[in-house]
C-alpha positions as CSV (number, residue, x, y, z in Angstrom):
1,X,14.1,63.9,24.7
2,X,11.7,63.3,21.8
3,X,10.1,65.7,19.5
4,X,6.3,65.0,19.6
5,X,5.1,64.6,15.9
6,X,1.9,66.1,16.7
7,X,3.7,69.5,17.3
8,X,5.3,69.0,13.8
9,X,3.9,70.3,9.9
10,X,3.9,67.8,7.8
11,X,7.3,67.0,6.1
12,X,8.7,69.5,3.7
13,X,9.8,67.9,-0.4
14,X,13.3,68.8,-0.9
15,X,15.2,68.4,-4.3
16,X,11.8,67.5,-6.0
17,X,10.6,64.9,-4.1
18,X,14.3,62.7,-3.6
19,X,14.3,64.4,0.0
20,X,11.2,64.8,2.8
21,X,12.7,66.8,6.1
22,X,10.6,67.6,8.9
23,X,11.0,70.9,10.7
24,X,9.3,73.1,13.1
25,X,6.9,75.9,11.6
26,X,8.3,78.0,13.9
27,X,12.4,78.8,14.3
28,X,15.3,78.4,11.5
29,X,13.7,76.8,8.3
30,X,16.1,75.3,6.0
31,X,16.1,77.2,2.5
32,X,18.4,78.3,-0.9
33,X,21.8,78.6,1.2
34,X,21.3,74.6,2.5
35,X,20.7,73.8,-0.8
36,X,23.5,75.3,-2.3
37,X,25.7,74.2,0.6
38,X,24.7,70.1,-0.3
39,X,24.9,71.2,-4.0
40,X,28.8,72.2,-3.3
41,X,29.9,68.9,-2.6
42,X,31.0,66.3,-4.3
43,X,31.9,63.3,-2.2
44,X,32.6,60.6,-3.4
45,X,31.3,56.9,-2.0
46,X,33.0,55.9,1.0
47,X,34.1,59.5,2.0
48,X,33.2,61.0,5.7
49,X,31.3,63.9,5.5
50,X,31.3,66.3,8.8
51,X,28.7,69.1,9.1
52,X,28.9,71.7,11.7
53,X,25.5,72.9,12.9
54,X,23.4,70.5,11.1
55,X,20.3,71.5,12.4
56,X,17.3,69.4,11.3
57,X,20.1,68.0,8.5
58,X,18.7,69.4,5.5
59,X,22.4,70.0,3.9
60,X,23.4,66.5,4.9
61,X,19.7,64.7,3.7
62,X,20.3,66.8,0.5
63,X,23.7,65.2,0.1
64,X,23.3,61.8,1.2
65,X,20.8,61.7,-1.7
66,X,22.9,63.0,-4.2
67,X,25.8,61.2,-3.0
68,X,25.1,57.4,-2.5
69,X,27.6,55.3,-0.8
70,X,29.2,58.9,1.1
71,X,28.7,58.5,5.4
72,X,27.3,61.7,6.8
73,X,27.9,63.2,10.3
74,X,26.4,66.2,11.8
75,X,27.2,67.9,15.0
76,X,23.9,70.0,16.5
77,X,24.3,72.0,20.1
78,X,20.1,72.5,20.4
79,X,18.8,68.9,20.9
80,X,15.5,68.8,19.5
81,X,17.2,69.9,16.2
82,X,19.8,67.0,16.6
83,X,16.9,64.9,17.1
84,X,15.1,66.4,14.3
85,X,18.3,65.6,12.4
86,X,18.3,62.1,13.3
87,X,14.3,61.4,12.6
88,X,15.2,63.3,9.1
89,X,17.9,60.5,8.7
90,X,14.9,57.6,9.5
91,X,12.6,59.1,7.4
92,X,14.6,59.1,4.4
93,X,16.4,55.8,4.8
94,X,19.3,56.9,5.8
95,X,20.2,55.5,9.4
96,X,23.1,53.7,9.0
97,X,24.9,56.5,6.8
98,X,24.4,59.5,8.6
99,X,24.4,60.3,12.7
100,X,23.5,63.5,14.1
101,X,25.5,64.1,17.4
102,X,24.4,66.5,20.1
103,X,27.2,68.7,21.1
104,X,28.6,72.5,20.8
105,X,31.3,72.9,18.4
106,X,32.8,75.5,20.7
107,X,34.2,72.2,22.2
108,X,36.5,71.5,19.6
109,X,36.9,69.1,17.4
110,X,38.7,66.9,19.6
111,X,35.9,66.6,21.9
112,X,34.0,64.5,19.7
113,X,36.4,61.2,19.5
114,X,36.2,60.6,15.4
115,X,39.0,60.7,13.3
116,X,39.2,63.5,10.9
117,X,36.9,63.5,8.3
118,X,37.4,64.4,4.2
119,X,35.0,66.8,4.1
120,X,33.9,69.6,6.4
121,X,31.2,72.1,5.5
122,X,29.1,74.3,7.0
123,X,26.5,77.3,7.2
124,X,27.7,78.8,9.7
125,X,25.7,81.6,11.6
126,X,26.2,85.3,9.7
127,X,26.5,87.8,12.8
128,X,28.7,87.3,15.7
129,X,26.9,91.0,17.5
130,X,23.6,90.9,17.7
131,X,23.8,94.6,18.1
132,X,24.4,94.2,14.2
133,X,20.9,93.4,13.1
134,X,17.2,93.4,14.9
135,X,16.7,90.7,17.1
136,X,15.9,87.5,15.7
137,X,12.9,85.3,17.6
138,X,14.6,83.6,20.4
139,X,14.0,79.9,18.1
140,X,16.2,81.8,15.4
141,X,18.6,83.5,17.6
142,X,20.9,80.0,17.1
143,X,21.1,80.3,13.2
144,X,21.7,83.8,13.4
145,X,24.1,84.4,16.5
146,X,27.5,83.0,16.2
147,X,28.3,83.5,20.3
148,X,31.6,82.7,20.1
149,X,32.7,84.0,16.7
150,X,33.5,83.0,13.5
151,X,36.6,82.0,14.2
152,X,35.4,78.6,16.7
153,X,33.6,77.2,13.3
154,X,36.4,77.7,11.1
155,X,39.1,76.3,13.4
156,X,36.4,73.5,13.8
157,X,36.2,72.8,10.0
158,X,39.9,72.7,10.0
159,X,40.7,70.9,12.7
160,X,38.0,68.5,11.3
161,X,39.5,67.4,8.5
162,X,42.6,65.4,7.1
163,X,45.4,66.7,5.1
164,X,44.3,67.2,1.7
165,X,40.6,66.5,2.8
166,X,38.1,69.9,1.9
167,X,36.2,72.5,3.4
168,X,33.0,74.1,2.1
169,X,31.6,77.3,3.7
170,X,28.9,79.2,2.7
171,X,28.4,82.7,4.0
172,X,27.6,86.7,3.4
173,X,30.0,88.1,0.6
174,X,31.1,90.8,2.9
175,X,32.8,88.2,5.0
176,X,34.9,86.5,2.4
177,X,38.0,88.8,3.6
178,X,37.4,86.9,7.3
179,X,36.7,83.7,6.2
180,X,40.4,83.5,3.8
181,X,41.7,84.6,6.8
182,X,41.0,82.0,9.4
183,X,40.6,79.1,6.8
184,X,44.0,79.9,5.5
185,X,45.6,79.6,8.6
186,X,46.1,75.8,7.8
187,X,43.9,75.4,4.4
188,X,44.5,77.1,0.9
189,X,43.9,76.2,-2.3
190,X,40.7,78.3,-2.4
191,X,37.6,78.1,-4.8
192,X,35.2,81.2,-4.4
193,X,31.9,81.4,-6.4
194,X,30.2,84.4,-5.8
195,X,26.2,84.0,-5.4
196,X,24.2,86.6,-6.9
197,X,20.5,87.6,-6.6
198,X,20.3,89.0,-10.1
199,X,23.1,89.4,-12.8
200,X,23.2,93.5,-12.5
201,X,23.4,93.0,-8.6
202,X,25.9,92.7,-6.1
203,X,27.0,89.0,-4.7
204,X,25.2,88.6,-1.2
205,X,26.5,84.9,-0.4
206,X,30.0,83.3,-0.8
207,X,30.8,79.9,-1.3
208,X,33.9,79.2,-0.1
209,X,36.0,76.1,-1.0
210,X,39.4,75.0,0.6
211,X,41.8,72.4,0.8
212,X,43.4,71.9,4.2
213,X,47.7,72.0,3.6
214,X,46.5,72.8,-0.2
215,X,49.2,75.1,-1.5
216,X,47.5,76.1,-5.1
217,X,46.5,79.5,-6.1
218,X,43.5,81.1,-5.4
219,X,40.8,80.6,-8.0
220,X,37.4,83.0,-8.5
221,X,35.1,81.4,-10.6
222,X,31.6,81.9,-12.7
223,X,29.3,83.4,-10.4
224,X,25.8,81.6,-9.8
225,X,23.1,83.8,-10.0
226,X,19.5,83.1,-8.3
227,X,17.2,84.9,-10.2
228,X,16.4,86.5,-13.9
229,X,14.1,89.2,-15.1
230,X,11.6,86.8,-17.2
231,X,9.2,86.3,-13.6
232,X,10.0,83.1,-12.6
233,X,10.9,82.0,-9.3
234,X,14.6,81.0,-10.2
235,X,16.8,81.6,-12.9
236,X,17.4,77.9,-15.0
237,X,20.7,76.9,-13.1
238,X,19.4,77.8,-10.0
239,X,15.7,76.0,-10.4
240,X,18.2,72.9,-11.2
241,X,20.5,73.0,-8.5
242,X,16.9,73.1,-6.3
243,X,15.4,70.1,-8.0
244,X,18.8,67.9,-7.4
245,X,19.5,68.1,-11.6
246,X,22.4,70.3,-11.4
247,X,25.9,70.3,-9.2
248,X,28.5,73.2,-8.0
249,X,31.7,71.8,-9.2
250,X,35.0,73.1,-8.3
């Protein structure tokens, strides 16, 4: 199958100008969570990367530039946006570091023939009932809908990865008590910075950061918030994590 570039928008500028991704005007369009998701991980060169439901790859082209020398895989279940993904990786130079493979993670792990990798990350989709919100477009449905529950991509992030090797998640806030609870079936030593719209407002995203056989204690740190009360677009911290001048540590 190949994605006709006439049907595509021109390509997107992503961590001020280090990134171009294309993607379809219509459907899932990669935005703050991706950002902060490539943002939250600090690979080093040589490290494997594993993303679970890459989409077009905006988390991994994000991280492949902000990470040189760190090999990025991506696992996609609708083809054109694994192909997307792949196009993204050829359009940014990044062929021979980063693959996007075609396949559903409700597979497992196994199914895919790599050895584990030291990182796994992903967005995963927020609502395993669609009864839970109004129906998203059919093209979004994918990013929304997790059909087989949330409990298939975190036994995919864990089974992805080696002993000692990490897991980043990013998610809704009112899900952290699931998320500890599925990742800490084999992970632990958990990070969790809170992501707030505002710094009188309530956390709406989680990320979530784990070790898998990791045995320390549970840390809560500084929360990031998104947006202040002077007008502009982004608080400081957040404008620099979206320009590629700024890092999530753990």
């Amino acid at each position: 199958m190949t994605v006709a570039s006439s049907s595509l928008p021109a390509p997107n500028s992503l961590l001020n100008g280090k990134v171009r991704l294309i993607q379809p005007a219509d459907g899932y369009r990669a935005g703050m969570d991706a950002a902060l998701l490539a943002a939250a991980v600090p690979a080093r060169p040589g490290e494997r990367v594993l993303e679970a439901g890459c989409g077009v790859g905006a988390v991994l082209t994000q991280i492949a530039a902000r990470r040189p020398g760190v090999f990025l895989t991506g696992v996609e279940r609708d083809p054109v946006a694994a192909e997307l993904a792949g196009e993204n990786a050829a359009l940014n130079g990044l062929s021979e570091r980063m693959e996007a493979i075609n396949a559903d993670i409700a597979g497992g792990f196994a199914a895919l023939d790599r050895p584990r990798f030291d990182w796994a990350l992903s967005n995963p989709p927020f609502f395993d009932d669609e009864a839970a919100l109004r129906a998203p477009s059919p093209a979004k449905r994918g990013a929304w809908i997790a059909d087989d529950g949330l409990a298939v991509w975190t036994r995919f992030l864990t089974d992805g990865v080696r002993d000692g090797g990490r897991i980043v998640v990013i998610h809704r806030a009112d899900r952290l008590a699931d998320l500890l609870g599925l990742l800490g079936e084999k992970c632990g030593s958990f990070a969790i910075r809170p992501v707030q719209p505002f710094a009188d407002a309530p956390a709406k995203r989680v990320l979530v950061h784990a070790i898998r056989s990791g045995k320390a204690p549970l840390r809560l740190l500084p929360a990031l918030v998104l947006h202040d009360r002077s007008g502009a677009k982004h608080a400081p911290e957040a404008e620099a994590i979206l320009r590629g001048e700024a890092a999530l540590e753990w």
